[in-house]
C-alpha positions in Angstrom: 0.0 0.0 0.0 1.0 3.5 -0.6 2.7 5.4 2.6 0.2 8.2 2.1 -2.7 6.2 2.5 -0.9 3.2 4.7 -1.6 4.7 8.2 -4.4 7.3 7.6 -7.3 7.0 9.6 -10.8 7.0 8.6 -11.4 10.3 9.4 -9.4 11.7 6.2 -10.6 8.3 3.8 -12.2 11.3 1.3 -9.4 13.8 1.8 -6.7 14.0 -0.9 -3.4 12.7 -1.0 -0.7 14.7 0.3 2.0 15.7 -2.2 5.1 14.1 -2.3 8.0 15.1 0.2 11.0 17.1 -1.4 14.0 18.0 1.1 16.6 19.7 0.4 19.8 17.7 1.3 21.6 21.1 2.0 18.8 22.3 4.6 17.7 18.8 6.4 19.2 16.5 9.0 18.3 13.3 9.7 18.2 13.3 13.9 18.6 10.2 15.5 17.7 10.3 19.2 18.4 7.6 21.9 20.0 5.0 20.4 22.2 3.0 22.9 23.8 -0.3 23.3 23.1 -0.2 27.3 19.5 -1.0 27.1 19.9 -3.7 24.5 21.8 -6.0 27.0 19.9 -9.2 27.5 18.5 -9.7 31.3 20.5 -12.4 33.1 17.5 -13.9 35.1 15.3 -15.8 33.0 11.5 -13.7 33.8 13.3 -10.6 33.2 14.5 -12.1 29.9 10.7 -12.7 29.1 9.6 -9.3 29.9 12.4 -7.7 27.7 12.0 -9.6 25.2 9.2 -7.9 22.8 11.4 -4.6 23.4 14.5 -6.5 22.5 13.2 -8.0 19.2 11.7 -5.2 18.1 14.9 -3.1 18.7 17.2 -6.1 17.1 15.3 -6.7 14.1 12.8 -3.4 13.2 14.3 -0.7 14.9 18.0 -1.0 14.5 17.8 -2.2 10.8 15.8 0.4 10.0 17.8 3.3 11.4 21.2 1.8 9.6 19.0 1.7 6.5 18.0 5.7 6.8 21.4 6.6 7.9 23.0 4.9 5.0 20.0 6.5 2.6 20.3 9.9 3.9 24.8 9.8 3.8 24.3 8.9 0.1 22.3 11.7 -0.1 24.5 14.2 1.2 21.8 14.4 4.5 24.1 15.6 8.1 23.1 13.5 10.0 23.1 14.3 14.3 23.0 11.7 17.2 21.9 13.1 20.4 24.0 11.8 23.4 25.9 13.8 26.1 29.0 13.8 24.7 29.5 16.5 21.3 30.5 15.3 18.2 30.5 17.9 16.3 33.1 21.1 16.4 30.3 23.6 17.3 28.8 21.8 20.1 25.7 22.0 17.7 24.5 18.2 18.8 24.6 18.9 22.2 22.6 17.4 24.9 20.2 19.3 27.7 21.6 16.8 29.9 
């Protein structure tokens, strides 16, 4: 199914499509927030390990794949692309964290 029609509620069935997105490589960023390996440690007690393990598949298989995939896409593309942790990466202190 089309992405402009895959998630649209019924409330907008009769409403047109929206037009396509264009960005401009040289005014977008791709902004990837929160991604770390602590959380994606296995639990060591077995009940744990069955609560965790929705989030944990989910991470492994959808999340994580996917944001590889759009921060290889948006690279090729000449995209910046900006992960938000503490530390700064970049020169200008531009990804900088509140924290």
């Amino acid at each position: 199914m089309n992405w402009k029609f895959a998630y649209r509620s019924f409330y907008y069935e009769t409403a047109p499509a929206p037009e396509d997105i264009h960005l401009d490589p040289r005014e977008t960023a791709l902004l990837v927030i929160d991604i770390q390996n602590t959380y994606l440690q296995p639990p060591d007690k077995e009940h744990e390990m069955a609560r965790w393990k929705p989030f944990l598949d989910r991470m492994n298989h959808v999340v994580i794949p996917n944001c590889a995939l759009l921060v290889k896409q948006c690279r090729e593309m000449g995209i910046e692309i900006v992960f938000a942790r503490i530390a700064c990466l970049k020169s200008d202190g531009r990804d900088r964290s509140l924290s």
